[in-house]
C-alpha positions in Angstrom: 105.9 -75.7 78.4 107.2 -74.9 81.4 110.2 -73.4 82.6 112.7 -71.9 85.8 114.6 -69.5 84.3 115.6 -67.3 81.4 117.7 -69.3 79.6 115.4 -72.0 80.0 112.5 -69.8 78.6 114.7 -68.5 75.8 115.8 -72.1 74.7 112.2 -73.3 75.3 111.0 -70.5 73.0 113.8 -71.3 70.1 113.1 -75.3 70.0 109.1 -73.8 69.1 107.3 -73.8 72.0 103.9 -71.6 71.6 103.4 -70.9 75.2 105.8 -70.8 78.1 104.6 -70.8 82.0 107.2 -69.8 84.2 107.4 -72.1 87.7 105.7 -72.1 90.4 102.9 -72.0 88.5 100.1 -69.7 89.8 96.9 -70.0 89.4 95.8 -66.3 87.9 98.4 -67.2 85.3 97.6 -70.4 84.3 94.0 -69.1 83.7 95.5 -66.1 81.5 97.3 -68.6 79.5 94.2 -70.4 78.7 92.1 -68.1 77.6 94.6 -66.9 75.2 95.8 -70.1 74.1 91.6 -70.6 73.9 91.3 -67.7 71.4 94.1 -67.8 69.4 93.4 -71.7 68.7 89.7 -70.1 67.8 91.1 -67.5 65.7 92.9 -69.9 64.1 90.1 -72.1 63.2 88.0 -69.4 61.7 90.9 -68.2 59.7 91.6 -71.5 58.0 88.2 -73.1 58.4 86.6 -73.9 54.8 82.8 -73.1 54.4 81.5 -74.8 51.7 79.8 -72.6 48.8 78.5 -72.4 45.5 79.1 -68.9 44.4 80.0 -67.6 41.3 82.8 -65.2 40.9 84.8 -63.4 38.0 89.0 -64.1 37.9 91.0 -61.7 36.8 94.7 -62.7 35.6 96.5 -59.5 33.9 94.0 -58.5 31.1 92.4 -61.7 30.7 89.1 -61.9 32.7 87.0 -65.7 33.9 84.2 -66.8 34.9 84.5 -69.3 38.0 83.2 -71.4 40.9 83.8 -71.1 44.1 83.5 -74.3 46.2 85.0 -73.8 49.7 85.9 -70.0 51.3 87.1 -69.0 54.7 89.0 -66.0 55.8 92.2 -66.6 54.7 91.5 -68.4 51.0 89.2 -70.1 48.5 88.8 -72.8 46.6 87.6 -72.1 42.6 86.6 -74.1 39.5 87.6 -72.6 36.2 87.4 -73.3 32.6 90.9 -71.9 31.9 94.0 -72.9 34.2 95.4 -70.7 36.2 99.1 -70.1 36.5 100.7 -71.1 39.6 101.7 -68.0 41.8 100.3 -65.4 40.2 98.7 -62.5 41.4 94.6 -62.3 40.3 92.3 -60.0 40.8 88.6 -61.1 42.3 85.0 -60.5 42.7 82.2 -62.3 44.7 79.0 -62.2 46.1 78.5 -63.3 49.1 74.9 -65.2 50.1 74.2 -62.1 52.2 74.6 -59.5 48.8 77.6 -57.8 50.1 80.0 -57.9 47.1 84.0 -58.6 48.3 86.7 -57.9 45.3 91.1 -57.9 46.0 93.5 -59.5 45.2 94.7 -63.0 46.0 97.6 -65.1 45.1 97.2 -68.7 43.2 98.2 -71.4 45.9 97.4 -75.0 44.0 96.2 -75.8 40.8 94.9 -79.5 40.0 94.5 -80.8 36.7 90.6 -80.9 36.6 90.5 -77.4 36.8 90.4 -76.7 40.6 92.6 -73.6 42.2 93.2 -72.4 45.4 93.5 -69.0 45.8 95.2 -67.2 49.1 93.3 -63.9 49.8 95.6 -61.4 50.2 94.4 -57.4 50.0 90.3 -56.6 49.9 88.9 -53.1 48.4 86.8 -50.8 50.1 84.8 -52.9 52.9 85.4 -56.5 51.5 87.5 -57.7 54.4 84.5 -56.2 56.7 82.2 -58.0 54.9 83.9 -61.5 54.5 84.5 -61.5 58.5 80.5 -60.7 58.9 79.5 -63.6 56.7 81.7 -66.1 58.2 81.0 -65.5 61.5 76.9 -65.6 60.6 77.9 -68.5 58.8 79.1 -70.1 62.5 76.4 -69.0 63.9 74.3 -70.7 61.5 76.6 -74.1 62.2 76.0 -73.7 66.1 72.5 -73.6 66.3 72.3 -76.5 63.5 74.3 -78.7 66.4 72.3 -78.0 68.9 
């Protein structure tokens, strides 16, 4: 949006604006404002961006442990076939493989569950260098997508 003064900006900002250009617009500016609108927006897409997979991965829910599938993972969450439901909400523990070897384990949060045995699970904390990891694979994973458009 763009505004003319402070209360303008301030009103602008509380009705949800994302981005406020304050007139006369100047050219340096409006550049600046693009490129960070630019990478947040791609930020954005990686985080939330589902890869699809077939990886196998063990659930933990308090004491009892699962067996799963994994069918869709991006930075932020994963998608997860089980045999046993999972409660809605809780806090599980989990381990992967990625395609690459590096192993990834934390903790997530159950976000969905589906009556055929789906479950999506928010990632929340990662041990050691699982974070690390997970951010190398998806990004050689776009990498991968890039040079299969072209």
């Amino acid at each position: 949006a763009c505004v003319t003064d402070a209360k303008e900006y301030t009103d602008t900002l509380s009705a949800g604006a994302n981005f406020l250009l304050r007139k006369p617009l100047h050219q340096d500016s409006v550049a600046l404002h693009i490129t960070i609108a630019k990478e947040l927006l791609e930020r954005e897409r990686r985080r939330y961006f589902r890869h699809a997979v077939n990886l196998p991965l063990v659930l933990k829910d308090g004491v009892a442990e699962q067996h799963a599938r994994m069918t869709n993972l991006s930075e932020g969450g994963m998608a997860v076939r089980t045999a046993k439901a999972l409660r809605h909400s809780s806090i599980i523990d989990f381990a992967f493989d990625l395609s690459s070897g590096a192993s990834v384990s934390g903790k997530g949060q159950v976000a969905w569950i589906n009556t055929e045995g789906m479950a999506g699970i928010v990632l929340q904390t990662f041990d050691q260098n699982g974070r690390e990891h997970l951010e190398a694979w998806l990004a050689a994973q776009e990498q991968l997508g890039v040079k299969n458009r072209l």
